[in-house]
VMD Tcl script that builds the backbone (N, CA, C; Angstrom):
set m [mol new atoms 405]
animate dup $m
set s [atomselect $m all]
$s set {name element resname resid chain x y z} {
  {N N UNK 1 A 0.851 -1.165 0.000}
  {CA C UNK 1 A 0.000 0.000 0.000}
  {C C UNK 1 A 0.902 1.234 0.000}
  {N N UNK 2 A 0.767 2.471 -0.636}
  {CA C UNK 2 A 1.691 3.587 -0.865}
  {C C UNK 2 A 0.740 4.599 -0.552}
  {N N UNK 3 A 0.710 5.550 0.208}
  {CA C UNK 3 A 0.732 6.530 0.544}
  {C C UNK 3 A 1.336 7.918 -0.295}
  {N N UNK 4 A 0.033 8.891 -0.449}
  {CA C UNK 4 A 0.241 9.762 -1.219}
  {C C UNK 4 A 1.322 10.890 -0.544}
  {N N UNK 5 A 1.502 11.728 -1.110}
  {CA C UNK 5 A 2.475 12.783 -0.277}
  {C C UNK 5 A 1.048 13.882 0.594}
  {N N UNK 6 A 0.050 13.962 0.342}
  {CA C UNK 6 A -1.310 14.558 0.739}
  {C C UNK 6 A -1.409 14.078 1.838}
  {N N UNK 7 A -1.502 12.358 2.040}
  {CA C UNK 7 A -1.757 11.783 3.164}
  {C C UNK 7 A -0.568 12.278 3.909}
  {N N UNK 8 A 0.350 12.018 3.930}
  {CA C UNK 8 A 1.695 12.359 4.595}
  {C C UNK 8 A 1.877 14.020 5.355}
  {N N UNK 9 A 1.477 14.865 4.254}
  {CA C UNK 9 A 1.222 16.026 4.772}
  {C C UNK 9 A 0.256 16.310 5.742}
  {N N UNK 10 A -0.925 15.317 5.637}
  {CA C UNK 10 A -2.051 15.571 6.452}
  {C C UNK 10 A -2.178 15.136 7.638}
  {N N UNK 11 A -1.184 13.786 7.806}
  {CA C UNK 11 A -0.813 13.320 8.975}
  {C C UNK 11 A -0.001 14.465 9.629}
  {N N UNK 12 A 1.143 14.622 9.076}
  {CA C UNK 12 A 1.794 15.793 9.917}
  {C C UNK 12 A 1.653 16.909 9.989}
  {N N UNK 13 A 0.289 17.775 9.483}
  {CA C UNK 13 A -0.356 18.491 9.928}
  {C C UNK 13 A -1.140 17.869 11.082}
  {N N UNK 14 A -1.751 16.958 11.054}
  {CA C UNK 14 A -2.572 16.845 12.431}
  {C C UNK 14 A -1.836 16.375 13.664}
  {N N UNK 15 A -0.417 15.764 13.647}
  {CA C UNK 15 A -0.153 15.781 15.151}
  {C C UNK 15 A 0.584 17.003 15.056}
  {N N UNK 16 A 1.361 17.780 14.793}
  {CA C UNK 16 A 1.550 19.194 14.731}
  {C C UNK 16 A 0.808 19.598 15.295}
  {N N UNK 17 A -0.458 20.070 15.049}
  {CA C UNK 17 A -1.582 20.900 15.239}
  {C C UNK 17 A -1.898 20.337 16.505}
  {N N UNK 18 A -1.846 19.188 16.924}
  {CA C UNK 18 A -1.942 18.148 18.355}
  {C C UNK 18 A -1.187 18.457 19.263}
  {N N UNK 19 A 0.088 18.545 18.795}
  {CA C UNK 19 A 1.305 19.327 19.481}
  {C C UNK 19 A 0.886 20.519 20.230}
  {N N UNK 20 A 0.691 21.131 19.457}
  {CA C UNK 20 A 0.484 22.544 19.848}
  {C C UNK 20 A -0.848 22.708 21.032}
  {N N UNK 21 A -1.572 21.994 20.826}
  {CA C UNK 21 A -2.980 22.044 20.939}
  {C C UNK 21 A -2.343 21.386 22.815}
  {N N UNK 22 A -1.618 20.367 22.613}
  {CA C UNK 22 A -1.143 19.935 24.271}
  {C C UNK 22 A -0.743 20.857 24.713}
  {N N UNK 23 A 1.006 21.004 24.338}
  {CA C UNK 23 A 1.510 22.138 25.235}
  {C C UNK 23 A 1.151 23.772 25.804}
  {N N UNK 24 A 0.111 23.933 24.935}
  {CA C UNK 24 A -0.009 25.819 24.813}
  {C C UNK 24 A -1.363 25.596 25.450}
  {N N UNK 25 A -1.531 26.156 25.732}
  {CA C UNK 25 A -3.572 26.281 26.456}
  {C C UNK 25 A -3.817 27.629 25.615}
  {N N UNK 26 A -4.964 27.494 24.745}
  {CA C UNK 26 A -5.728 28.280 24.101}
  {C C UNK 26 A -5.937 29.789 25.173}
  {N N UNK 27 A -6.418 29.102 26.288}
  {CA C UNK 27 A -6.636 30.698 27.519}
  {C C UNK 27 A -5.537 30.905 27.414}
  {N N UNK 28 A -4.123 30.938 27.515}
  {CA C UNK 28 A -3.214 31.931 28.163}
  {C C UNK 28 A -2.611 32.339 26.540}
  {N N UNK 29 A -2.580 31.687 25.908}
  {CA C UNK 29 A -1.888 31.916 24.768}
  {C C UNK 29 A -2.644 33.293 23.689}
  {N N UNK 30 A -2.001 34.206 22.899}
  {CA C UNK 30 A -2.917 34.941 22.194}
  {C C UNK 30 A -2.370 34.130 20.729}
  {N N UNK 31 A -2.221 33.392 20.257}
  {CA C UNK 31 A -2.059 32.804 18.895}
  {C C UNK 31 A -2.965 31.968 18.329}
  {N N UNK 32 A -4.397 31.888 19.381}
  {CA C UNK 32 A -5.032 31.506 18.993}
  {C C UNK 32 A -5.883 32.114 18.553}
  {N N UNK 33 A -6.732 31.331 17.563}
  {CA C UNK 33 A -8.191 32.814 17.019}
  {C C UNK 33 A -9.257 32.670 18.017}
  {N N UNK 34 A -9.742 34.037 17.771}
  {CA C UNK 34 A -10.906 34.041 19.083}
  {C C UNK 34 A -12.290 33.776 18.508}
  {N N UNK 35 A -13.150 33.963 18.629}
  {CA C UNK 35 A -14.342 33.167 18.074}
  {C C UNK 35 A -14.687 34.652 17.650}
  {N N UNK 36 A -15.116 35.041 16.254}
  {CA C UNK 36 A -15.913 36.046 15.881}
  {C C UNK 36 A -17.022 36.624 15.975}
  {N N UNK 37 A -17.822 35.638 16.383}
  {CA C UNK 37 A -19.182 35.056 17.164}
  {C C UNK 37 A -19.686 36.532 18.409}
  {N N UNK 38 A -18.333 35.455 19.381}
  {CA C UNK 38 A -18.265 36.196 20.379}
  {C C UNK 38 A -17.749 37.165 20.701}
  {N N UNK 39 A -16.738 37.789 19.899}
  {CA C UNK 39 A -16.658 39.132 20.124}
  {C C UNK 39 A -17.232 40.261 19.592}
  {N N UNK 40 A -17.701 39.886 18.670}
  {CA C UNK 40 A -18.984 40.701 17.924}
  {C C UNK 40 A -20.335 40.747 18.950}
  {N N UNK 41 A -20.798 39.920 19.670}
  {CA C UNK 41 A -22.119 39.747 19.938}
  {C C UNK 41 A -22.309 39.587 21.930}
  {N N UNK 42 A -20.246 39.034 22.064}
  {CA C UNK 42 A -20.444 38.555 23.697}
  {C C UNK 42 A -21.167 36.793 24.045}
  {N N UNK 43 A -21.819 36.641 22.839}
  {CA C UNK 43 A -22.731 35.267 23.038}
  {C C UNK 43 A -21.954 34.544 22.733}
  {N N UNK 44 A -21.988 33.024 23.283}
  {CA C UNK 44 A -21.355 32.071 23.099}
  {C C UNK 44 A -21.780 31.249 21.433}
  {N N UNK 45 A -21.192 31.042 20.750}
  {CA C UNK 45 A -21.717 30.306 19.431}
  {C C UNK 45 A -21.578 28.315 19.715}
  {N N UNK 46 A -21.721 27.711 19.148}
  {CA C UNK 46 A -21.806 26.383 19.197}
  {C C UNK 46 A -20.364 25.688 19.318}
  {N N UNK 47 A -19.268 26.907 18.679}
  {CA C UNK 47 A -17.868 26.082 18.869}
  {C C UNK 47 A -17.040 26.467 19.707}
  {N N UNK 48 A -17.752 27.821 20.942}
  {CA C UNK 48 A -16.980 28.767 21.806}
  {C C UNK 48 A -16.919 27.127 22.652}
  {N N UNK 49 A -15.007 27.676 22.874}
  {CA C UNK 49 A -15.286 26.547 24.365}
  {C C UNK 49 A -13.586 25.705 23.518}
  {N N UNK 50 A -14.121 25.263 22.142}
  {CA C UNK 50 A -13.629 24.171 21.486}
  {C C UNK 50 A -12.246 23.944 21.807}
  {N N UNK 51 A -11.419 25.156 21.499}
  {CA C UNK 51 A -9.760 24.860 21.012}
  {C C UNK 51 A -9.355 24.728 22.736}
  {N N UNK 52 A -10.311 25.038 23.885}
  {CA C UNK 52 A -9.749 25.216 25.539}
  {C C UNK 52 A -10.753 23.313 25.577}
  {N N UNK 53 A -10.963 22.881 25.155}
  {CA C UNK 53 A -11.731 21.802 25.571}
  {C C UNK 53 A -11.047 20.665 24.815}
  {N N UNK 54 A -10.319 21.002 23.660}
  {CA C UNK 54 A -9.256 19.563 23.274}
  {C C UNK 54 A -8.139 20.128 23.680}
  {N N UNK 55 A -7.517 21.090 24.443}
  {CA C UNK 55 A -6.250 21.496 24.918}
  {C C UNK 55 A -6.554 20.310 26.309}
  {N N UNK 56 A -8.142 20.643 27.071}
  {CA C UNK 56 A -8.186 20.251 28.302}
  {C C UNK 56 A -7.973 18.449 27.999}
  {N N UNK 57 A -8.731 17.763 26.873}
  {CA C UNK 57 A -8.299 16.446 26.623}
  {C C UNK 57 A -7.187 15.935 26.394}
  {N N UNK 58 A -6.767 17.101 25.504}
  {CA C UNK 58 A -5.048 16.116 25.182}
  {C C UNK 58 A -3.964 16.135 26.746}
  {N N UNK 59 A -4.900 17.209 27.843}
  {CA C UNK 59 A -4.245 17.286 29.078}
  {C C UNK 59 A -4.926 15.956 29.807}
  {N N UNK 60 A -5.607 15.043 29.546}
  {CA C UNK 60 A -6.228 14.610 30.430}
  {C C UNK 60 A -8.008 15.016 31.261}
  {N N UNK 61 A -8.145 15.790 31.388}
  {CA C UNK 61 A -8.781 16.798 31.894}
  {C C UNK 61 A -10.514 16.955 31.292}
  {N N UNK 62 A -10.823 15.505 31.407}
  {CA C UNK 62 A -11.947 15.826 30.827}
  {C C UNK 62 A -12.990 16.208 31.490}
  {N N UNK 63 A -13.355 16.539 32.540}
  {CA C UNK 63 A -14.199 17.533 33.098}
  {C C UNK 63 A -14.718 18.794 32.757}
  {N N UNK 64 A -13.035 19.381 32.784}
  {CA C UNK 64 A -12.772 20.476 32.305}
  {C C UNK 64 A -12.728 20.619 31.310}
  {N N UNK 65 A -12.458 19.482 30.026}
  {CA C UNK 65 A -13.127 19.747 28.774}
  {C C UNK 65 A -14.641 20.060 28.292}
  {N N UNK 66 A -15.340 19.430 28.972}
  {CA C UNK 66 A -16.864 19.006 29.231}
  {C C UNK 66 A -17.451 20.550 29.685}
  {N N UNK 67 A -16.906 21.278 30.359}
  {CA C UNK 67 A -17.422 22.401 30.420}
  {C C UNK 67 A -17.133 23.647 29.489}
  {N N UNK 68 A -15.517 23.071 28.865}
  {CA C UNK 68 A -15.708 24.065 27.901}
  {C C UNK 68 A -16.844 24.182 26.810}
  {N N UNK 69 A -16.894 22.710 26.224}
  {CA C UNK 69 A -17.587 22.756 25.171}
  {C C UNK 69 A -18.111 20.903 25.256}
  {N N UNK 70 A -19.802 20.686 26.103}
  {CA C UNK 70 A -20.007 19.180 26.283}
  {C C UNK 70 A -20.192 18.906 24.550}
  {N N UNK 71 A -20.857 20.047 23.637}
  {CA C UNK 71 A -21.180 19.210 22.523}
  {C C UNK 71 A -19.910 18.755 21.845}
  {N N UNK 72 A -19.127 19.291 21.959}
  {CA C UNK 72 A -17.950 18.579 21.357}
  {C C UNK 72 A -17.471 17.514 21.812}
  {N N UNK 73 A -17.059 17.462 23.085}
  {CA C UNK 73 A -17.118 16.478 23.735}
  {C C UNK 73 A -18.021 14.894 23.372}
  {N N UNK 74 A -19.359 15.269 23.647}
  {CA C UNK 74 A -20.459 14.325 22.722}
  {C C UNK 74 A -20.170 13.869 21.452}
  {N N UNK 75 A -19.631 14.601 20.828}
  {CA C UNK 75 A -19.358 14.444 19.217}
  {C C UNK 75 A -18.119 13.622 18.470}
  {N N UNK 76 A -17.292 13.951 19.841}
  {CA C UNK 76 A -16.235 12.857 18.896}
  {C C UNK 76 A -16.349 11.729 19.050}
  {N N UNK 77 A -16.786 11.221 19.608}
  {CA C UNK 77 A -16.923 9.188 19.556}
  {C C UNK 77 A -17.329 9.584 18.460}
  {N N UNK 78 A -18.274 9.973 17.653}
  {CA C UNK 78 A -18.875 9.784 16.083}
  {C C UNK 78 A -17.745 10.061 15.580}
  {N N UNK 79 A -17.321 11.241 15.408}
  {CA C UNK 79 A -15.993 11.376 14.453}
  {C C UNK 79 A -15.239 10.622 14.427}
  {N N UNK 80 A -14.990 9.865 15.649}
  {CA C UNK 80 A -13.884 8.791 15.892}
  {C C UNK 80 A -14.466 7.571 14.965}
  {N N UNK 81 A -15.593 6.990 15.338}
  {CA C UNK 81 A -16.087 6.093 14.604}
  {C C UNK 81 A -16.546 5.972 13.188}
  {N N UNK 82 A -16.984 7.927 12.745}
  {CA C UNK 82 A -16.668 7.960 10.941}
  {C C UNK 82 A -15.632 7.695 10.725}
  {N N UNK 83 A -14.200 8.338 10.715}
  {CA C UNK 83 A -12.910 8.002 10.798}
  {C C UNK 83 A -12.326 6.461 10.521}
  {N N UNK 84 A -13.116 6.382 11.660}
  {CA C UNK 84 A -12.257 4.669 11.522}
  {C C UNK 84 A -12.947 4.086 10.262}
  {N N UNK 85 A -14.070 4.414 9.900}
  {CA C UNK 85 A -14.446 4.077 8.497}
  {C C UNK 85 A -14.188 4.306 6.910}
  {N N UNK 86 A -13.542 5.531 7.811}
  {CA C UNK 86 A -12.611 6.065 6.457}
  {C C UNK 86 A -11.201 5.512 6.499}
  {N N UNK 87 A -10.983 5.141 7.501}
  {CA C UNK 87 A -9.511 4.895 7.138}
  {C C UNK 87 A -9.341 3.321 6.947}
  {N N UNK 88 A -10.666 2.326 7.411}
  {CA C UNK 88 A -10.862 0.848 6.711}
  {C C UNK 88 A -11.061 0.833 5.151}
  {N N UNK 89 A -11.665 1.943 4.410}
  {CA C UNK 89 A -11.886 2.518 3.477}
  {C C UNK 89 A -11.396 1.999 2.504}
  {N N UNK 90 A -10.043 2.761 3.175}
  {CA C UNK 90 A -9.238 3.525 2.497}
  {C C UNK 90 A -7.660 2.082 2.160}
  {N N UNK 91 A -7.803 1.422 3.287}
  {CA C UNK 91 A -7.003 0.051 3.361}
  {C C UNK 91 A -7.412 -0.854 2.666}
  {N N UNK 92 A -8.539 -1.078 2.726}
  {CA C UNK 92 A -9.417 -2.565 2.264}
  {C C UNK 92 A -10.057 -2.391 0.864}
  {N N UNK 93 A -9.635 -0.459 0.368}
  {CA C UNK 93 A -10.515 -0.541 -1.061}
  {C C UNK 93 A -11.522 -0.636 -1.240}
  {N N UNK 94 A -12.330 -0.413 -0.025}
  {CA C UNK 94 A -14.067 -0.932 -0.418}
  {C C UNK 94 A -14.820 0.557 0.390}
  {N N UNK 95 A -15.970 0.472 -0.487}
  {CA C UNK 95 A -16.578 2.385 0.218}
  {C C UNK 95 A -17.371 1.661 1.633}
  {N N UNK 96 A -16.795 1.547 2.673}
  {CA C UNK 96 A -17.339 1.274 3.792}
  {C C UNK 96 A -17.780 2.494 4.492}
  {N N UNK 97 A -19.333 2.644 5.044}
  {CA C UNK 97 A -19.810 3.292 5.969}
  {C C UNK 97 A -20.403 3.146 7.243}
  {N N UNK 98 A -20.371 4.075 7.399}
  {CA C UNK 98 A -21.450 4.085 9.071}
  {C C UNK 98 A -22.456 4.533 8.660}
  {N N UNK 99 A -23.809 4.110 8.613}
  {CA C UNK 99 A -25.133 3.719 7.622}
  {C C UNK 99 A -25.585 5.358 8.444}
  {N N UNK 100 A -25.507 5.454 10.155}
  {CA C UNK 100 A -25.835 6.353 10.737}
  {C C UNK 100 A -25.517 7.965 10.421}
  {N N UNK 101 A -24.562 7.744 9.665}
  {CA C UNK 101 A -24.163 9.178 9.587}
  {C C UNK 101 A -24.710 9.412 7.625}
  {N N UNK 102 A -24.466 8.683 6.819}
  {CA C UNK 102 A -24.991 8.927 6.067}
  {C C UNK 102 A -26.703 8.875 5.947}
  {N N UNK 103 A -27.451 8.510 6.779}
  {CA C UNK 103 A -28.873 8.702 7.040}
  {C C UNK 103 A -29.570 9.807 6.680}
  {N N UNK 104 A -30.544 9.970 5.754}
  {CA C UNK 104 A -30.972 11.482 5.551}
  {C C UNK 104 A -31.769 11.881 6.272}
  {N N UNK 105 A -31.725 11.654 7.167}
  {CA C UNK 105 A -32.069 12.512 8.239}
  {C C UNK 105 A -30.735 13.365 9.419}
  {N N UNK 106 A -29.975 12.848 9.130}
  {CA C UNK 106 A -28.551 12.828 10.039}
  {C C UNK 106 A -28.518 14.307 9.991}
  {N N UNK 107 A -28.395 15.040 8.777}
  {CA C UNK 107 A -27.974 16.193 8.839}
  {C C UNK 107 A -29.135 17.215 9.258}
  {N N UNK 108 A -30.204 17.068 9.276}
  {CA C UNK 108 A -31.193 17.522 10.039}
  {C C UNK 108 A -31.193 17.355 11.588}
  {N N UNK 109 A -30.761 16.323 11.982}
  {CA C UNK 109 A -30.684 15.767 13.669}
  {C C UNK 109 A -29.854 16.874 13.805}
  {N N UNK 110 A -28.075 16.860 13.056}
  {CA C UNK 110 A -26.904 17.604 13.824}
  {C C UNK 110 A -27.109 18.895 13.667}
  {N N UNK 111 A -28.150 19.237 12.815}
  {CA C UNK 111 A -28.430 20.822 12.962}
  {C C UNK 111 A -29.457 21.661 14.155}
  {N N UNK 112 A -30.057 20.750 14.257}
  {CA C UNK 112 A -31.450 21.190 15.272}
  {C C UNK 112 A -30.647 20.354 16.704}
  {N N UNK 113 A -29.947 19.716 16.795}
  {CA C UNK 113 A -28.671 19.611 18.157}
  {C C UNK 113 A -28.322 21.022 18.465}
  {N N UNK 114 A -27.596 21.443 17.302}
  {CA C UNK 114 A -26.138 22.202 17.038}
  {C C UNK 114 A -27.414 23.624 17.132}
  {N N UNK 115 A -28.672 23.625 16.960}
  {CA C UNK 115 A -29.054 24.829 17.012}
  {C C UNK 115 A -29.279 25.011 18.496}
  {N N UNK 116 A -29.923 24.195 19.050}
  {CA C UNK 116 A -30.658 23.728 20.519}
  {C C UNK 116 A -29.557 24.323 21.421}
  {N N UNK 117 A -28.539 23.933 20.829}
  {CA C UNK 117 A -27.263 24.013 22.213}
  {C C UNK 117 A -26.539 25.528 21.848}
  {N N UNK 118 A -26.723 25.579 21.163}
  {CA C UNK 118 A -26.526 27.537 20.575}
  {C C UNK 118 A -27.287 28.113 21.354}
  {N N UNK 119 A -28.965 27.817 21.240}
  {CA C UNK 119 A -29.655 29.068 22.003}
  {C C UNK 119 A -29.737 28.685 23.523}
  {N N UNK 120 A -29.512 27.334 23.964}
  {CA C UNK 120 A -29.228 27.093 25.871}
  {C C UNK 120 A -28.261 27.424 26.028}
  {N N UNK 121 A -26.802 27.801 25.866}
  {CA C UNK 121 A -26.012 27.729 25.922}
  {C C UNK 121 A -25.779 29.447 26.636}
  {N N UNK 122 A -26.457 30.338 26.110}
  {CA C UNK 122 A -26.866 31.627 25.954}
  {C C UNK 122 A -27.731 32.003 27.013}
  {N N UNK 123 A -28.772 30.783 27.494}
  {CA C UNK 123 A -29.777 30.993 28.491}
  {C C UNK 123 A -28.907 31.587 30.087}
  {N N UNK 124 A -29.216 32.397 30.582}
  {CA C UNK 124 A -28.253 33.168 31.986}
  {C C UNK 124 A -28.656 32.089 32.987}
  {N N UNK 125 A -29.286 31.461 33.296}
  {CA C UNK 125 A -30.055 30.279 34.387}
  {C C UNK 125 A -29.288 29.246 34.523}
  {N N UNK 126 A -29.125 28.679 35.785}
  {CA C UNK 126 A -29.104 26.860 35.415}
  {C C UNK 126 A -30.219 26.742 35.554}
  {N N UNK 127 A -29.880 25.614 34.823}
  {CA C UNK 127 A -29.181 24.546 34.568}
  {C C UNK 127 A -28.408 24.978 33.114}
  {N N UNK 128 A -28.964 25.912 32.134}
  {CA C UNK 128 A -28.286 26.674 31.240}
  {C C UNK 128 A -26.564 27.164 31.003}
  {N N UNK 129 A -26.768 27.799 32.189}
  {CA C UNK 129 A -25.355 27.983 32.255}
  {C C UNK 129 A -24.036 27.787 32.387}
  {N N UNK 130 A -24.814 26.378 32.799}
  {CA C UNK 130 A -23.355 25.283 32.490}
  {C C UNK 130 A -22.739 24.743 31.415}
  {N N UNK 131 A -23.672 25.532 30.521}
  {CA C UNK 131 A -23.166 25.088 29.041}
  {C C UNK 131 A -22.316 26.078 28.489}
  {N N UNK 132 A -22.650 27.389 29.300}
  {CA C UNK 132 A -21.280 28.371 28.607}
  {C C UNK 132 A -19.850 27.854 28.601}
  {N N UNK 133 A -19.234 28.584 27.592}
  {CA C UNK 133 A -17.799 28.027 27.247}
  {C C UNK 133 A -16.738 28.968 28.625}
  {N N UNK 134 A -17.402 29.102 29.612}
  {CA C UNK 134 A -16.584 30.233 30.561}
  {C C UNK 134 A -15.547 31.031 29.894}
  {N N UNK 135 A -16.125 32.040 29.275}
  {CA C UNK 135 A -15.099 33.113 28.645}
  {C C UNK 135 A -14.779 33.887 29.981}
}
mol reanalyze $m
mol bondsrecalc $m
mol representation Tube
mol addrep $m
């Protein structure tokens, strides 16, 4: 099996980007981007939380990931498990899926999620407010 120079690049873009993502914490660091979202508006958007919530995983720290951002949190076992379908795929030569994610309904579910947790997220109350990304 041979490997493109794309794949190669893309691998070492992503532990790179992993790298970074361990050692540096998104809060103290300014090299990270800030959410446009929220500094325009103050409101939290659906991905505020994100780059401090896989800093807090690749630390261990999943609590503290969980509060940056639970939907993300929630979300990667799927990614993990599309993934692994892409990359059996991609070995074995055959278009293997996860029936669940290609479902036409799927992209309707992750939008009305992804909207739901946008506007609680925003709510000032708990049980609400545990969903802010604590800016």
């Amino acid at each position: 099996m041979t490997f493109s120079r794309g794949l190669y690049f893309a691998i070492a873009l992503f532990v790179t980007i992993g790298l970074i993502y361990y050692y540096y914490d998104p809060a103290k660091y300014g090299l990270f981007p800030k959410c446009p979202f929220y500094v325009i508006t103050g409101l939290n958007c659906p991905g505020c939380g994100s780059q401090r919530a896989i800093h807090s995983l690749l630390n261990g720290n999943f609590k503290e990931a969980a509060g940056y951002n639970i939907l993300l949190i929630i979300s990667l076992p799927f990614l993990f498990i599309h993934f692994f379908y892409k990359i059996k795929s991609f070995i074995q030569k055959k278009d293997l899926r996860w029936k669940v994610i290609y479902h036409p309904l799927t992209p309707k579910v992750i939008f009305l999620v992804v909207v739901i947790f946008w506007i609680a997220r925003n709510i000032p109350v708990p049980p609400f407010s545990y969903l802010s990304a604590g800016h």
